[in-house]
Every structure is written in C-alpha cells, then in structure tokens.
C-alpha positions as protocol buffer text, in pm:
chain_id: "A"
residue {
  index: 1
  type: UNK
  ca { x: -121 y: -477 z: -2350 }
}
residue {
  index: 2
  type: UNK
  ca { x: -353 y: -784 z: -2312 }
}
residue {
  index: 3
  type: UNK
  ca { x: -647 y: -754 z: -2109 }
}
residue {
  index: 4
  type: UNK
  ca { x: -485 y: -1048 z: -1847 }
}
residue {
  index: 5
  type: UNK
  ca { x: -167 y: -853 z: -1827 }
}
residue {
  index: 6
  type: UNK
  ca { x: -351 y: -522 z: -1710 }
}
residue {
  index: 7
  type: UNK
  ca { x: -582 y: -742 z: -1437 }
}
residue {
  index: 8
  type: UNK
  ca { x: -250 y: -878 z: -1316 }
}
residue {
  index: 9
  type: UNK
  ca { x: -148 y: -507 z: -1312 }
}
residue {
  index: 10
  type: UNK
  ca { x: -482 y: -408 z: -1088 }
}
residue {
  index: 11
  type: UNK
  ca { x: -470 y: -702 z: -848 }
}
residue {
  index: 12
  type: UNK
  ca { x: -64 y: -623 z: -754 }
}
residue {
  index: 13
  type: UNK
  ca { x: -195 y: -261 z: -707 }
}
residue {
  index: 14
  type: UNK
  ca { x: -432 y: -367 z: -486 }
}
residue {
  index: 15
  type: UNK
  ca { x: -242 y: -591 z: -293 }
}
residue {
  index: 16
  type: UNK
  ca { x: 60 y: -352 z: -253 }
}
residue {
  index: 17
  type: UNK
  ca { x: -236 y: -112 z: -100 }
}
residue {
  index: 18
  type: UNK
  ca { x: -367 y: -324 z: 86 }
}
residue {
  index: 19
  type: UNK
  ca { x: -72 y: -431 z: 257 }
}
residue {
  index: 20
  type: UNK
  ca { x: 43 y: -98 z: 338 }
}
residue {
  index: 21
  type: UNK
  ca { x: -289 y: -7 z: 557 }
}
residue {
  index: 22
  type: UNK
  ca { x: -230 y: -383 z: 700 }
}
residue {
  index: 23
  type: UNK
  ca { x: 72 y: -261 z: 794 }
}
residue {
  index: 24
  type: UNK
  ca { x: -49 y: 116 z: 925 }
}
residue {
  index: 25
  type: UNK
  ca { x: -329 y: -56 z: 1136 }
}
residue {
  index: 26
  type: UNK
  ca { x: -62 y: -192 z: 1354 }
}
residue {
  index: 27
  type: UNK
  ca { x: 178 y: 46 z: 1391 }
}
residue {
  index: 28
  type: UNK
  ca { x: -74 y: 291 z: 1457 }
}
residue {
  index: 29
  type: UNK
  ca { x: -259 y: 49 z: 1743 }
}
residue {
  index: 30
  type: UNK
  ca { x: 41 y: 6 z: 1901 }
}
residue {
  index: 31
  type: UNK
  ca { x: 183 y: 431 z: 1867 }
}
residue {
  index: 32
  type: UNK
  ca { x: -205 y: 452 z: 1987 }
}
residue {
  index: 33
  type: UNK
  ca { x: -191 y: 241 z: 2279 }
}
residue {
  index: 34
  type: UNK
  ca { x: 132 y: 368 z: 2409 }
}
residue {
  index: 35
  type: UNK
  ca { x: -6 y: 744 z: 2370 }
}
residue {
  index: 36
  type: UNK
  ca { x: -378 y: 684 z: 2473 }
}
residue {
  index: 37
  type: UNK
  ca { x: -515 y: 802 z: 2135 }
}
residue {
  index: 38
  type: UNK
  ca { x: -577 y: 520 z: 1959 }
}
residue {
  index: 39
  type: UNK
  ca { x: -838 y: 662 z: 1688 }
}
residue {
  index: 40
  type: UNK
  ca { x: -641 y: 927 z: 1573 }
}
residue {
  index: 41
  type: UNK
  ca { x: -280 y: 725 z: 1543 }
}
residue {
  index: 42
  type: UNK
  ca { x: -470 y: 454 z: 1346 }
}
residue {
  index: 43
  type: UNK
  ca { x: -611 y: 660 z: 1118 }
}
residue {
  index: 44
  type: UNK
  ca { x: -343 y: 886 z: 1041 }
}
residue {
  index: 45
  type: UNK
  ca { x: -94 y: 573 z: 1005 }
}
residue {
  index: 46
  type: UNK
  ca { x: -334 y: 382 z: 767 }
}
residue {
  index: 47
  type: UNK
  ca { x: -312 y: 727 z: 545 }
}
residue {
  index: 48
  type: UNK
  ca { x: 74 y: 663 z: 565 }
}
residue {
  index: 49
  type: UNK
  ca { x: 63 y: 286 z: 480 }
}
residue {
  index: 50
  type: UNK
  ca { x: -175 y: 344 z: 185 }
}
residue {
  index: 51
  type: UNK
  ca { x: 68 y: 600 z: 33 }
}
residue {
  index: 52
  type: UNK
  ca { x: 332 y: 430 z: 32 }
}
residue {
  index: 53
  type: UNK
  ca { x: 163 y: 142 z: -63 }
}
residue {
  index: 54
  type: UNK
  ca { x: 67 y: 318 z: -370 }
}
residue {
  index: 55
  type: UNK
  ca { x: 345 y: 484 z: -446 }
}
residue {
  index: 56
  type: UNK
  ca { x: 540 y: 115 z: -448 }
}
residue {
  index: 57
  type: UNK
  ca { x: 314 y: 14 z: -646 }
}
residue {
  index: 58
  type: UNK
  ca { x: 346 y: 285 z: -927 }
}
residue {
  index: 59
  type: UNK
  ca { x: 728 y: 224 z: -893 }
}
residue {
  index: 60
  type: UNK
  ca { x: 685 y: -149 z: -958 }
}
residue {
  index: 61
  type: UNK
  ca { x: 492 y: -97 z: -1271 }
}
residue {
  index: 62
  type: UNK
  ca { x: 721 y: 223 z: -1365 }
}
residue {
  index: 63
  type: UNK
  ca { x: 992 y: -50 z: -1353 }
}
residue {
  index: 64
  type: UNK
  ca { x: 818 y: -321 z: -1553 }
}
residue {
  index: 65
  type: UNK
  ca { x: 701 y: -143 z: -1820 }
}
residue {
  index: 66
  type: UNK
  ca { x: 1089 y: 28 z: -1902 }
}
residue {
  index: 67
  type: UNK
  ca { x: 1222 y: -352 z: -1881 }
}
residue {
  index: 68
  type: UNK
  ca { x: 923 y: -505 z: -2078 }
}
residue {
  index: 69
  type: UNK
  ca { x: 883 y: -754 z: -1837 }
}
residue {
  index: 70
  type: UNK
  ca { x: 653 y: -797 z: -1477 }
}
C-alpha cells in the first residue's frame, strides 16, 4: 500500500469519526433539553456517535480492501 493511499485511509477515518460526534452533539442537546440534563445526554450520545462512527469506518475499509478498490 502506498503511503498516499494509507493517508487517504486516516483522513476518511477521521472524518467518519468526526461526523458521528457531530451528529451525537445534537441529538444529545436536544434528548438534553427536553429532559433537563443536558451534560450527561451530550456526553453519553457523543460516545454513541463516535462508535459508530468508527465502526463505519472499519466497515468501509473492510470493504475496500476485499474489492481492491476505495
């Protein structure tokens, strides 16, 4: 694997990540909001969102790697 192919691999990592807290930020401020407990629905929901941000992403490269291609 060239070196460009494997930052290509770390960047869509990150990005999958990183939209999966995106993502758990506002469900939990709004979960929060409606049950007065705003700290503790944010950060359980950006736990969520980064798990299965990560987990997509490990399914993603799973899947390019048996078909060769990104």
């Amino acid at each position: 694997m060239s070196k460009e192919n494997h930052n290509k691999k770390i960047v869509g990592r990150e990005k999958t990540i990183g939209v999966g807290v995106s993502i758990g930020v506002v469900v939990g401020a709004v979960i929060g909001q409606l049950s007065g407990d705003v700290g503790l629905w944010i950060s359980i929901c950006i736990a969520i969102g980064a798990g299965i941000g990560a987990t997509t992403s490990d399914r993603r490269s799973a899947k390019s790697d048996d078909t060769g291609s990104e």
